[in-house]
DRENVOPA-908366 format. One record per residue (C-alpha): x, y, z; chain; residue in one letter. Coordinates in Angstrom, 1 decimal. Layout:
// residues N
<node><X>X</X><Y>Y</Y><Z>Z</Z><cadena>A</cadena><residuo>A</residuo></node>
...
***
This chain:
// residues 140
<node><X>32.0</X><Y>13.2</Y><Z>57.6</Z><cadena>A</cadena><residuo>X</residuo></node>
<node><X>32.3</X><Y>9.4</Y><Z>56.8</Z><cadena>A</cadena><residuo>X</residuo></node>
<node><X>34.1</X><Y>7.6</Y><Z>54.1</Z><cadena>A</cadena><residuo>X</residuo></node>
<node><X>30.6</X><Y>7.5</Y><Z>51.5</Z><cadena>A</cadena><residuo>X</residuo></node>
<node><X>30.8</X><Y>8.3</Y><Z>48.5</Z><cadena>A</cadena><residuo>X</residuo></node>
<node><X>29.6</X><Y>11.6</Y><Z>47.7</Z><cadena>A</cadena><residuo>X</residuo></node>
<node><X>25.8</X><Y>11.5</Y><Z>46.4</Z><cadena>A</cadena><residuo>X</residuo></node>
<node><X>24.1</X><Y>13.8</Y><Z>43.9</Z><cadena>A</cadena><residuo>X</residuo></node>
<node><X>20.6</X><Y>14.6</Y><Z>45.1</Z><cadena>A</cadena><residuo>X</residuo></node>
<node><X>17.8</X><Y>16.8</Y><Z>42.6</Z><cadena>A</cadena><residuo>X</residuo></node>
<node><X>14.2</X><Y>18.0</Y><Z>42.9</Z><cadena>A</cadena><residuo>X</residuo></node>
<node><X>12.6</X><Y>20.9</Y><Z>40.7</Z><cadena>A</cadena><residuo>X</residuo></node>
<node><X>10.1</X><Y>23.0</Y><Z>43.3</Z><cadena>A</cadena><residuo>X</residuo></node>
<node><X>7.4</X><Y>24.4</Y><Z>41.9</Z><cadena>A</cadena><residuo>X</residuo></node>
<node><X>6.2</X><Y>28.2</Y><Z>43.4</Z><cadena>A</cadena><residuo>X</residuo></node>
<node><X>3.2</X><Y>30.2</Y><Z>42.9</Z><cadena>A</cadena><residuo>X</residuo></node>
<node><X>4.0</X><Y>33.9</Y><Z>43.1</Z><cadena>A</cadena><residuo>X</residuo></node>
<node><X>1.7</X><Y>36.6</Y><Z>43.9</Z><cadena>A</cadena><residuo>X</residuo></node>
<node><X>3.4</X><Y>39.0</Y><Z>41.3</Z><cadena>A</cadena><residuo>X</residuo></node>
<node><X>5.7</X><Y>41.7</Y><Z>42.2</Z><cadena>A</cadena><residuo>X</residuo></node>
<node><X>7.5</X><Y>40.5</Y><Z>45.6</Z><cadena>A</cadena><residuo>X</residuo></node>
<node><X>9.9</X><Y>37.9</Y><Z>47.6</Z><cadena>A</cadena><residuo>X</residuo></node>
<node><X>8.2</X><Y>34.7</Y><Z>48.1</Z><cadena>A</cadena><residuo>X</residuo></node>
<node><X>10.0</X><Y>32.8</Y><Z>51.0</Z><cadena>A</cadena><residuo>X</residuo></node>
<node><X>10.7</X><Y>28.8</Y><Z>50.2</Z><cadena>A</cadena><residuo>X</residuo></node>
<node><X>12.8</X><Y>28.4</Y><Z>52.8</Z><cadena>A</cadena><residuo>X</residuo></node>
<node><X>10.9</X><Y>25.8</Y><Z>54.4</Z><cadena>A</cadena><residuo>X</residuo></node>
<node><X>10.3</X><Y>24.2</Y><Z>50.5</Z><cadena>A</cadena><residuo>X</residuo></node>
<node><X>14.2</X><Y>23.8</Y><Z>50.1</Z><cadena>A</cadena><residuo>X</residuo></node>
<node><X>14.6</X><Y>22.4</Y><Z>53.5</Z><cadena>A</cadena><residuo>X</residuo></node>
<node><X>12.2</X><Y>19.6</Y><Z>52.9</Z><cadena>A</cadena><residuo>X</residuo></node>
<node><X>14.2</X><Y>18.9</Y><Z>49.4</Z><cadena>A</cadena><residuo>X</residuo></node>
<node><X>17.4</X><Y>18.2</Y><Z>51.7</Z><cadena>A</cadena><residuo>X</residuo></node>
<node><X>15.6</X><Y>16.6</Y><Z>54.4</Z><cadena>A</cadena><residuo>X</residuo></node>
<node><X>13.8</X><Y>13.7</Y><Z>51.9</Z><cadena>A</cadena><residuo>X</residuo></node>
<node><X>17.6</X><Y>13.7</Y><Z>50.2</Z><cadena>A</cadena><residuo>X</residuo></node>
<node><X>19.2</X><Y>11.8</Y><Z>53.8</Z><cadena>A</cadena><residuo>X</residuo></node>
<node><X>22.4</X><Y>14.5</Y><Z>52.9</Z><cadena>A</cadena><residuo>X</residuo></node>
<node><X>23.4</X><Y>15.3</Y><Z>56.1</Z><cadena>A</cadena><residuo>X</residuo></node>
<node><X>26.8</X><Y>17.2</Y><Z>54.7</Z><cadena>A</cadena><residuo>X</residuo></node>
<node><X>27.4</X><Y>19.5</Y><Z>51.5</Z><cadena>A</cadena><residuo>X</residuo></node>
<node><X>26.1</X><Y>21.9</Y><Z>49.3</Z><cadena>A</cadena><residuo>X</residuo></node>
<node><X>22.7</X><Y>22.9</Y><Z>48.3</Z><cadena>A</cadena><residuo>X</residuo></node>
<node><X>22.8</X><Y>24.8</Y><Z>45.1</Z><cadena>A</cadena><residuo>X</residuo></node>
<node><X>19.3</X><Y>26.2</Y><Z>43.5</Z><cadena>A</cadena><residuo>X</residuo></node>
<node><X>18.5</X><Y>27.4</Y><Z>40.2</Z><cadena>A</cadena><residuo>X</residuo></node>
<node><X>15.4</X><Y>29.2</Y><Z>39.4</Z><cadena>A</cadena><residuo>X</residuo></node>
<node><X>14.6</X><Y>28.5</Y><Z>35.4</Z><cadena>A</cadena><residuo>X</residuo></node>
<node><X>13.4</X><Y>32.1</Y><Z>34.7</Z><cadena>A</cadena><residuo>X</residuo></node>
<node><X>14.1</X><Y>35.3</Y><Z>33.1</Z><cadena>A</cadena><residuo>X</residuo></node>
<node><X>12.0</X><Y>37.8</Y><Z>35.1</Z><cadena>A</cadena><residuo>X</residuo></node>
<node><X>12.5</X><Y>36.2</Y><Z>38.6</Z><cadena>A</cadena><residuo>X</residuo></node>
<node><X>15.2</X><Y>35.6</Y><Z>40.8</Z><cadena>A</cadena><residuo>X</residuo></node>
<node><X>16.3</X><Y>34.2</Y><Z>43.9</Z><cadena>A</cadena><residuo>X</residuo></node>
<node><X>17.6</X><Y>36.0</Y><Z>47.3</Z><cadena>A</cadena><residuo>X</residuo></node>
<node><X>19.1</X><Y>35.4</Y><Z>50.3</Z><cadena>A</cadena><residuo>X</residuo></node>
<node><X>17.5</X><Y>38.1</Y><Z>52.6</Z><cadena>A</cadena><residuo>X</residuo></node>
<node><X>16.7</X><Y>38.9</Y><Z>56.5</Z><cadena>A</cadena><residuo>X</residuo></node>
<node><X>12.3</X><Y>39.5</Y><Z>56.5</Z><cadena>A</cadena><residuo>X</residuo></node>
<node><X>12.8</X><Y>43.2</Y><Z>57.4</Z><cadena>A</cadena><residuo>X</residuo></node>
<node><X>14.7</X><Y>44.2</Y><Z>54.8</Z><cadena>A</cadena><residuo>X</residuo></node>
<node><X>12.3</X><Y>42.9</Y><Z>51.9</Z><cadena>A</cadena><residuo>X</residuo></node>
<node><X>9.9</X><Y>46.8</Y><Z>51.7</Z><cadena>A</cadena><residuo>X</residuo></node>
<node><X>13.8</X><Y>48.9</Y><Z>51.7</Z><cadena>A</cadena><residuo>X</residuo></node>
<node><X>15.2</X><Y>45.9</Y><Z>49.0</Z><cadena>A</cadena><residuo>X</residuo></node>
<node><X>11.7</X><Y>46.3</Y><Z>46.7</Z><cadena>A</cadena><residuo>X</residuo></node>
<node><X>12.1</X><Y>50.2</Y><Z>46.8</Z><cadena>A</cadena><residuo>X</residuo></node>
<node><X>15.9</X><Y>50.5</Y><Z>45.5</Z><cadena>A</cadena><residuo>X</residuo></node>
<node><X>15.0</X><Y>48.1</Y><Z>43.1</Z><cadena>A</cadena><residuo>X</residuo></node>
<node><X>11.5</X><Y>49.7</Y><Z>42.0</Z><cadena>A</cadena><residuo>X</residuo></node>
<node><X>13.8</X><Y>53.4</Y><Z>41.9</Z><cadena>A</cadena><residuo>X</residuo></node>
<node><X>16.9</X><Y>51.5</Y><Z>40.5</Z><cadena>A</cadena><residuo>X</residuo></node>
<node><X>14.8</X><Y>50.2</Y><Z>37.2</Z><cadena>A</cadena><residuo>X</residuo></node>
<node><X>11.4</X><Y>52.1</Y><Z>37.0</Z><cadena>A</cadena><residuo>X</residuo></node>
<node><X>8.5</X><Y>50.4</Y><Z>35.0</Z><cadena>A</cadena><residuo>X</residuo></node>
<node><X>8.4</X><Y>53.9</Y><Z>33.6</Z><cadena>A</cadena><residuo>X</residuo></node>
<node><X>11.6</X><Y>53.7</Y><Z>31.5</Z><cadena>A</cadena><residuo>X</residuo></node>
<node><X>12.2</X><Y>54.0</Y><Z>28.0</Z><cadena>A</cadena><residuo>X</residuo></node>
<node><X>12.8</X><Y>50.3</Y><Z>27.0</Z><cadena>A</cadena><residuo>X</residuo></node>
<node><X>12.8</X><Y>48.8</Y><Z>23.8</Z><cadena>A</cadena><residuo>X</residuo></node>
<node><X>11.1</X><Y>45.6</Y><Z>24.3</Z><cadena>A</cadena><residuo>X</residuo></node>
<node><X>7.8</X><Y>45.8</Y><Z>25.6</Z><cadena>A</cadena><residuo>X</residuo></node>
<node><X>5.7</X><Y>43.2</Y><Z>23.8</Z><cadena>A</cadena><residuo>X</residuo></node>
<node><X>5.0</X><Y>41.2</Y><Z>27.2</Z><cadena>A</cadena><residuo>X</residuo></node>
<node><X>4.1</X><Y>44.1</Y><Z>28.8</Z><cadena>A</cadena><residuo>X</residuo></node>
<node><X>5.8</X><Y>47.0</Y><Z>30.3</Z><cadena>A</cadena><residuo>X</residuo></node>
<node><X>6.8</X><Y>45.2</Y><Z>33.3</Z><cadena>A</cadena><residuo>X</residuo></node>
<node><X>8.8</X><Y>42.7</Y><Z>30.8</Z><cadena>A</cadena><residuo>X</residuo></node>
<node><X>12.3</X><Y>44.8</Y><Z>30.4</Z><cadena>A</cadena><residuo>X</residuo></node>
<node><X>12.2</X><Y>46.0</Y><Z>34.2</Z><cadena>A</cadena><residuo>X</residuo></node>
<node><X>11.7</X><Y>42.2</Y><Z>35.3</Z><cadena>A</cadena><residuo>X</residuo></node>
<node><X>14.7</X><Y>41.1</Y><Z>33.2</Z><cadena>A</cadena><residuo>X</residuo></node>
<node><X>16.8</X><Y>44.1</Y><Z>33.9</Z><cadena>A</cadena><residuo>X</residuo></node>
<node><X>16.5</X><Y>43.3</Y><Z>37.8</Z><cadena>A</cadena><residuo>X</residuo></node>
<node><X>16.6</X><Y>39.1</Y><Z>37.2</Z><cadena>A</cadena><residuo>X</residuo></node>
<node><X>19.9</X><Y>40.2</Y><Z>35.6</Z><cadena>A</cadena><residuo>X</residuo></node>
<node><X>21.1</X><Y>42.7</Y><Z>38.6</Z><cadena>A</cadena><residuo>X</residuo></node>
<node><X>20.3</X><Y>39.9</Y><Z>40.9</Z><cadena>A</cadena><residuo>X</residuo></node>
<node><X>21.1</X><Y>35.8</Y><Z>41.6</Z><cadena>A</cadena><residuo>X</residuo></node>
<node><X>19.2</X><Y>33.2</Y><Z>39.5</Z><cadena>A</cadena><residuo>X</residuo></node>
<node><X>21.7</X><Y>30.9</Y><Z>41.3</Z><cadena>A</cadena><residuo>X</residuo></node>
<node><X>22.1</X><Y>30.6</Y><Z>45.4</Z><cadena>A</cadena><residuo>X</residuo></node>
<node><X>24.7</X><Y>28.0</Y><Z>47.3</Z><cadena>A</cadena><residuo>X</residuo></node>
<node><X>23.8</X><Y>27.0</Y><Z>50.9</Z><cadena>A</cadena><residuo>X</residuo></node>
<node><X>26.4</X><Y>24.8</Y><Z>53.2</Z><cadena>A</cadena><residuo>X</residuo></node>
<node><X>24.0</X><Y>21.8</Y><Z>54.4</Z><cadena>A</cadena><residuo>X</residuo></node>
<node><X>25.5</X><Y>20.9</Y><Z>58.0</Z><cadena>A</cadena><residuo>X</residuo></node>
<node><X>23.7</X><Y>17.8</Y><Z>59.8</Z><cadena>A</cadena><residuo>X</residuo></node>
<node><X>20.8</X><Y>18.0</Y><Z>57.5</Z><cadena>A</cadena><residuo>X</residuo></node>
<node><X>20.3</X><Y>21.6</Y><Z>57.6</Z><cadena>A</cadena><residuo>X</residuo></node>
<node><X>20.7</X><Y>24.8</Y><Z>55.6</Z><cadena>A</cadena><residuo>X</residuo></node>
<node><X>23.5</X><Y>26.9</Y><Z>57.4</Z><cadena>A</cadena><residuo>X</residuo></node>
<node><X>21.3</X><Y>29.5</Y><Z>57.1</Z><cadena>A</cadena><residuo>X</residuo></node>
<node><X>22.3</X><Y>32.8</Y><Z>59.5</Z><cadena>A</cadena><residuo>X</residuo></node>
<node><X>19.8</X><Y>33.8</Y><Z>62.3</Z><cadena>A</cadena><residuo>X</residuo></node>
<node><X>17.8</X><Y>35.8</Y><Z>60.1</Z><cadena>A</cadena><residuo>X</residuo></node>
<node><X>17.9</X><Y>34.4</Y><Z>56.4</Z><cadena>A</cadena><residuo>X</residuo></node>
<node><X>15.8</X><Y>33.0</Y><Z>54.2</Z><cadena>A</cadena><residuo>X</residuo></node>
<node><X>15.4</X><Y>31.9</Y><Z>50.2</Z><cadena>A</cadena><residuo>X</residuo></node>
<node><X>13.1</X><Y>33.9</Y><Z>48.2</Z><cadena>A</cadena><residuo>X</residuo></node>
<node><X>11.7</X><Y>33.8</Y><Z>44.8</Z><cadena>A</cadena><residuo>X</residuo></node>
<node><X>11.8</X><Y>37.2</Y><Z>43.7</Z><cadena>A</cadena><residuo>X</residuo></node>
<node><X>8.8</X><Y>38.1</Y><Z>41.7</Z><cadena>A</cadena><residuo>X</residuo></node>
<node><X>9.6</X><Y>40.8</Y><Z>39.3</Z><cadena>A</cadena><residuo>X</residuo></node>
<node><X>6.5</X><Y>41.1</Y><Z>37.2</Z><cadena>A</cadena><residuo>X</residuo></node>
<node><X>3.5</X><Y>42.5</Y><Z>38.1</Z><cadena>A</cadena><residuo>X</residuo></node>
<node><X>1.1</X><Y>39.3</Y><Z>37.7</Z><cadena>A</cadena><residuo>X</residuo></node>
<node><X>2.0</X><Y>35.6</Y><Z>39.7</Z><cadena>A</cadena><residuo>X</residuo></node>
<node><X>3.5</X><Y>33.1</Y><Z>38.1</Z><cadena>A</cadena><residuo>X</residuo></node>
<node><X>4.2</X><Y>29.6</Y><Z>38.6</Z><cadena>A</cadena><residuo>X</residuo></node>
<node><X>7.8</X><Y>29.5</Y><Z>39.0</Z><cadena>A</cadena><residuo>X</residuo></node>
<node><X>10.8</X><Y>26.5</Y><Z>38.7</Z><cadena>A</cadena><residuo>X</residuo></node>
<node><X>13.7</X><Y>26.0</Y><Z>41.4</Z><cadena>A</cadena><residuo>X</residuo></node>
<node><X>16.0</X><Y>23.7</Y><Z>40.3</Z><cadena>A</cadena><residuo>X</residuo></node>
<node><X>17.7</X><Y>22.1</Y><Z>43.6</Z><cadena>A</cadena><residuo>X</residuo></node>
<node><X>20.9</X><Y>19.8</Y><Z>43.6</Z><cadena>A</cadena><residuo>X</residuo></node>
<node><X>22.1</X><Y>18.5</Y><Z>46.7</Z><cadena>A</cadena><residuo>X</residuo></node>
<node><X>26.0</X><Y>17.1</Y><Z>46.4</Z><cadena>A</cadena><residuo>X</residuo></node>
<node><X>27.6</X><Y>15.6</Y><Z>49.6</Z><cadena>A</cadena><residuo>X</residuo></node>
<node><X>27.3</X><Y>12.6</Y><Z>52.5</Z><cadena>A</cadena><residuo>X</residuo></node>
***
């Protein structure tokens, strides 16, 4: 670490889902801190959204993670707002059962990501949607 002040880097990241699933933007955030020249912090993300989420996951557990969930809050419940739809409650029930906000260590420019985790936008509608990350950056 050097004797720099610390900096205070942000870029929104805009995402087109394909409805219902995890949408990795691992590569999207890395870029982000790459372009910032923070070589030592925190990445912290946002997503702006009510019906989406964000999840740190390994690849090969996304089918087993989508199935709890879909079993966990059917689209077949008995909600009582439904006027977007009835994958509207579901979407917000698992948005609020899940992360809208992640925090990543950045360690010589990179994510300290494990072996076999990504970032994913978590789709939880049936339809795509463009969909906002907010990402700060805070550190050397």
């Amino acid at each position: 670490m050097t004797n720099s002040s610390i900096r205070l880097y942000q870029q929104s990241i805009k995402v087109q889902t394909t409805g219902k699933s995890l949408c990795q933007i691992t590569p999207q955030v890395q870029a982000v801190i790459t372009e910032s020249e923070i070589t030592a912090g925190i990445c912290n993300l946002f997503i702006r959204h009510t019906s989406a989420s964000l999840l740190i996951q390994e690849e090969d557990a996304k089918p087993d993670v989508e199935t709890f969930f879909a079993k966990l809050v059917p689209e077949n419940g008995q909600y009582l707002l439904a006027g977007q739809g009835l994958d509207d409650m579901p979407a917000h029930i698992r948005s609020a059962l899940t992360h809208t906000s992640e925090q990543i260590p950045i360690t010589q420019g990179l994510l300290q990501l494990g072996r076999l985790q990504d970032i994913y936008i978590w789709e939880h509608r049936q339809s795509g949607y463009i969909r906002e990350v907010v990402i700060n950056i805070l550190g050397y």
